[in-house]
N, C-alpha and C positions, 0 to 999 in steps of 0.2 A: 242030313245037314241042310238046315234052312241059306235062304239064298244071302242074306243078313249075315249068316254065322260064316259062309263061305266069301264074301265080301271085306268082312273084318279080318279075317284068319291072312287076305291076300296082301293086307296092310300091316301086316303083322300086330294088330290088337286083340287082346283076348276078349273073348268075348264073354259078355256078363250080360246080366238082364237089364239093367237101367241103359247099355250101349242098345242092343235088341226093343226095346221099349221106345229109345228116341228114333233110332229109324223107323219103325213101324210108324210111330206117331206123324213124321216126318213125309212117310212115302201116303196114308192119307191123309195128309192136312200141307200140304205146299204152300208155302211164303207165311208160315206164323211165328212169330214175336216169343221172345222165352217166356213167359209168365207161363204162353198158350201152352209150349212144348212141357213145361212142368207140369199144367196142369192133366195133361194128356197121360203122360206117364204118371203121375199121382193115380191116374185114376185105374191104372193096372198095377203101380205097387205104390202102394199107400206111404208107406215109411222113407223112401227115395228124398233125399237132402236137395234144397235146392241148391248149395254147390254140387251135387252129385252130376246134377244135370248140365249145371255151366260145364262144369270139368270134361262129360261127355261131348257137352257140342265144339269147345275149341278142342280135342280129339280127332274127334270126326271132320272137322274142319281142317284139320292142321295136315292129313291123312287124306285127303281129297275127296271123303267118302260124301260127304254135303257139301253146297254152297252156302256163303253165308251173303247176305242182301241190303244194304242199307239206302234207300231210295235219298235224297237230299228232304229233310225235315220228318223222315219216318224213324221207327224204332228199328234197329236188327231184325231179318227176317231169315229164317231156314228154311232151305228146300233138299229135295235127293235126287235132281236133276243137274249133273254134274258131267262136263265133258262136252256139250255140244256147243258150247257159247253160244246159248241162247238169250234171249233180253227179255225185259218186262215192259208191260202198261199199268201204268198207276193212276187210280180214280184220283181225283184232285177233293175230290167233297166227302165220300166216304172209308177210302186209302185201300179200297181191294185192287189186288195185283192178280196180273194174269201172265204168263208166258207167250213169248214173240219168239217165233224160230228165227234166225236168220235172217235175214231176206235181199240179201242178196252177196252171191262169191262165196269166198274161201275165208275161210276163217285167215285172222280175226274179223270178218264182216265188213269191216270198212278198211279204205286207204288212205292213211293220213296224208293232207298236203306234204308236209315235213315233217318225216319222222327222226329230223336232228339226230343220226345217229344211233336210235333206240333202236333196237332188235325186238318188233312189236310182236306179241303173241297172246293179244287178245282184245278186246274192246266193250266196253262198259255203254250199251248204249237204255236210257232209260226212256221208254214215250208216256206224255203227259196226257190225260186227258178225262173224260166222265165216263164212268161203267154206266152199261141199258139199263139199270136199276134207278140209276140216282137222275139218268137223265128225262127218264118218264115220271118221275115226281112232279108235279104242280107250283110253278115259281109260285112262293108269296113274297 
């Protein structure tokens, strides 16, 4: 039993190949946009619906098995990095995201001034800025 089939089984969803195809796609390709994840599994089963695939990722999503990503002005982004409340950096010029551990305490990461009450367990923190790609370009 693959690690995928024993992940899903622990969530209690059966496991198929279009669920097995998005995580694969998922575990190498971090923070891509659904067109991407279709096209990914398109390209290991050809006939797979593009509802097949929404239907998969809020699944997997809803099941905690991915995270789901939506930076402010970005598309939806899937990853298989789930559980560690880890954060992102987002290019501001060409939109590549990259993973930020922590960086500092106990989850959720930060302490809110006031947290009015809320029983926090978790925190969304996104840093802005240029990937070394876009920043070594040539202003014109």
């Amino acid at each position: 039993m693959s690690d995928f089939e024993a992940q899903l089984r622990a969530v209690s969803l059966r496991v198929t190949r279009p669920r097995l195809a998005v995580l694969a796609a998922l575990r190498d390709n971090p923070h891509v946009d659904t067109e991407t994840v279709i096209a990914l599994v398109r390209a290991e089963l050809p006939t797979v619906s593009h509802q097949a695939v929404y239907d998969v990722l809020r699944a997997l999503t809803e099941s905690g098995l991915i995270r789901r990503i939506q930076p402010a002005g970005a598309l939806a982004r899937y990853e298989t990095r789930v559980g560690d409340n880890h954060h992102h950096v987002v290019c501001r010029s060409c939109g590549a995201i990259a993973d930020v551990d922590c960086a500092v305490g106990h989850a959720p990461c930060l302490t809110a001034g006031s947290d009015h009450g809320f029983v926090i367990d978790e925190a969304e923190v996104v840093y802005w800025g240029v990937c070394p790609e876009c920043a070594a370009e040539p202003v014109q």
